[in-house]
N, C-alpha and C positions, 0 to 999 in steps of 0.2 A: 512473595509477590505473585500475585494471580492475574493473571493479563485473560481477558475471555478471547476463544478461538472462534472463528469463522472456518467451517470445514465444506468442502465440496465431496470430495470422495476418499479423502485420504482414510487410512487405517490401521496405520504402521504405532507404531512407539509414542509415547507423548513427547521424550527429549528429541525429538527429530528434529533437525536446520528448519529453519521459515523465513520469515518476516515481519516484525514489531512494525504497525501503523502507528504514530504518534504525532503529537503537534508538542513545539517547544514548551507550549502550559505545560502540556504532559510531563514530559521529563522534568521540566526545574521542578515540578511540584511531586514529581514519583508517583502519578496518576492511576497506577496499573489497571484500575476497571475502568477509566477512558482511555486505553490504549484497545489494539487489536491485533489478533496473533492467526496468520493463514501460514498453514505447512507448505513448504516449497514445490511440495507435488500438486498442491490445488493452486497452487498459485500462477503454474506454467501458462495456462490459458490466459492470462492477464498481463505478465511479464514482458512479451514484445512489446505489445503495445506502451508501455510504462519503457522500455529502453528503446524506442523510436524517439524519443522526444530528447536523447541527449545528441549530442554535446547541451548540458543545463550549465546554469549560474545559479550557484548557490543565493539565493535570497538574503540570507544573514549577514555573508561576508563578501560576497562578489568574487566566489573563486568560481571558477570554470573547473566541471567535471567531465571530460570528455565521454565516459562510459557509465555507464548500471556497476555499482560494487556491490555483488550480492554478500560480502564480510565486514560490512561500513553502515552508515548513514548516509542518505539520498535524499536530501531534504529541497523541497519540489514546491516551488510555489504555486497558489492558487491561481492563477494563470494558466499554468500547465496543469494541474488537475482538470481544469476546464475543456481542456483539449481528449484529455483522455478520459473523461466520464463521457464528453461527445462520441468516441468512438468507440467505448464499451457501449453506450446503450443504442451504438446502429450496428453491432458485433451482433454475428449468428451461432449462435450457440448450438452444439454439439445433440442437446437434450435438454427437456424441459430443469433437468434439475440444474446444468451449469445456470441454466438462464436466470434460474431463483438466485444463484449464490453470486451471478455478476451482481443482479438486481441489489441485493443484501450487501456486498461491500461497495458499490455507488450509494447507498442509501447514507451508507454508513460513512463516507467520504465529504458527501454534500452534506453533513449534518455537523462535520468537523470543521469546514470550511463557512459554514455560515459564524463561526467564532475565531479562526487562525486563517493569515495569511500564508501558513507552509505545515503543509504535512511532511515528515522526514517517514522513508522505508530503511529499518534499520534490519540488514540482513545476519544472519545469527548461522552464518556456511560456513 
């Protein structure tokens, strides 16, 4: 299974920890080239902002997750992605290239969410 990555600056190993982007279609149907795969190093510039929004309610089930499990599933409804595409794209970026690869995984968020009500970040640490 070949999941495509989204890279910012990493450079390390390819089995390195990250994060599976996915929507439930995804998974039940083992989607892997509509999934997306950012290494946990590119991913830090993104990651408060995505663990400012808990304590979440899982959408599927109505559990309450008080915290970001970066070794689990984080499955985030389109509601809340809403909140934090708003604050990625007023986020100041470091250099012109974070700002492409904010751009690029909002691109790629809003393009998920015009077809799923929940994106899950499933952490692979």
């Amino acid at each position: 299974m070949t999941i495509p990555k989204l890279i910012y600056q990493y450079r390390g190993p390819r089995n390195n920890p990250g994060y599976i982007f996915s929507s439930e279609e995804d998974d039940a149907k083992q989607k892997s080239e509509s999934m997306l795969f950012i290494y946990s190093d590119d991913f830090e510039c993104i990651l408060p902002i995505v663990k400012a929004q808990y304590p979440l309610i899982d959408p599927r089930t109505g559990e309450q997750y008080d915290a970001f499990d970066p070794c689990w599933d984080n499955p985030i409804s389109a509601a809340t992605w809403t909140n934090i595409l708003e604050e990625l794209d007023h986020c100041i970026p470091e250099n012109a290239d974070q700002r492409t690869f904010v751009d690029q995984f909002t691109a790629w968020i809003r393009s998920k969410l015009a077809h799923t009500d929940t994106i899950i970040i499933e952490g692979t640490l």
